[in-house]
N, C-alpha and C positions, 0 to 999 in steps of 0.2 A: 504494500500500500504506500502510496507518497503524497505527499501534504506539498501545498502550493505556498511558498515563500519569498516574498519579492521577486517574482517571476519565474521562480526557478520550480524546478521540485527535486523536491528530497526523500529520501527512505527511510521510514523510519521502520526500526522493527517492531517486531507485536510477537506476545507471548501466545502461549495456544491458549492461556487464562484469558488474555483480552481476545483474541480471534469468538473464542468461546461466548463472550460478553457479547460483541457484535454480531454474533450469528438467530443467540438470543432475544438481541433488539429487532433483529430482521424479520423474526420470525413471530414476535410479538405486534410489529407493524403489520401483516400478511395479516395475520389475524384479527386485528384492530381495521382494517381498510379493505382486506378482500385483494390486495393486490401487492407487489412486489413494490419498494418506495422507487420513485423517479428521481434521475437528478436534482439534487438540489432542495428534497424533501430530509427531514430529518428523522435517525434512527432514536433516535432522546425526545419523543415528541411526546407533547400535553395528553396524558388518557384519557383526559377527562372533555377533548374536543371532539368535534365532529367530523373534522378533515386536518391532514398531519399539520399538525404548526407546533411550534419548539415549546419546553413543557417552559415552565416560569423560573425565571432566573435562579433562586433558591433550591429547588429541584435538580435542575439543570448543573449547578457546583456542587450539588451535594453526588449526581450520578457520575459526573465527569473526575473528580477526585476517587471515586472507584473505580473507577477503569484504570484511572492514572494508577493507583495503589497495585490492582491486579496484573498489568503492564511491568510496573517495575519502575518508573519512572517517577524522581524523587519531586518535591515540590508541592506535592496535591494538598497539604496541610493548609497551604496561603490560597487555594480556592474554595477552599471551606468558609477560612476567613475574612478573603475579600472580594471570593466570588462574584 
């Protein structure tokens, strides 16, 4: 997977713990919409809407700091707290 970085992209690695995460949101989307998410929809999306839009900011740091923890990837402490 590679993430878009001042125009560049980069690789970043992923544990089979976060692969695992993500395959889980994919599949919770599928099941929440009926369909596989499109570009540019999000796999962290609000449950509690009726078409995919991002869950609410609070949410949102508190799911992203888990992945980050599951991942491996230090730092996830300071989006809990400045999220």
């Amino acid at each position: 997977m590679s993430s878009k970085m001042d125009g560049r992209r980069q690789m970043v690695p992923m544990s089979f713990e976060l692969i695992g995460v993500l395959e889980m949101r994919r599949t919770e989307f599928e099941r929440k919409f009926g369909r596989p998410p499109r570009r540019g929809e999000p796999l962290f999306f609000d449950p509690l809407a009726d078409v995919p839009r991002r869950m609410p900011r609070e949410a949102l740091a508190a799911a992203m700091a888990e992945v980050m923890a599951l991942s491996g990837i230090g730092g996830y402490e300071s989006v809990l707290t400045h999220g």
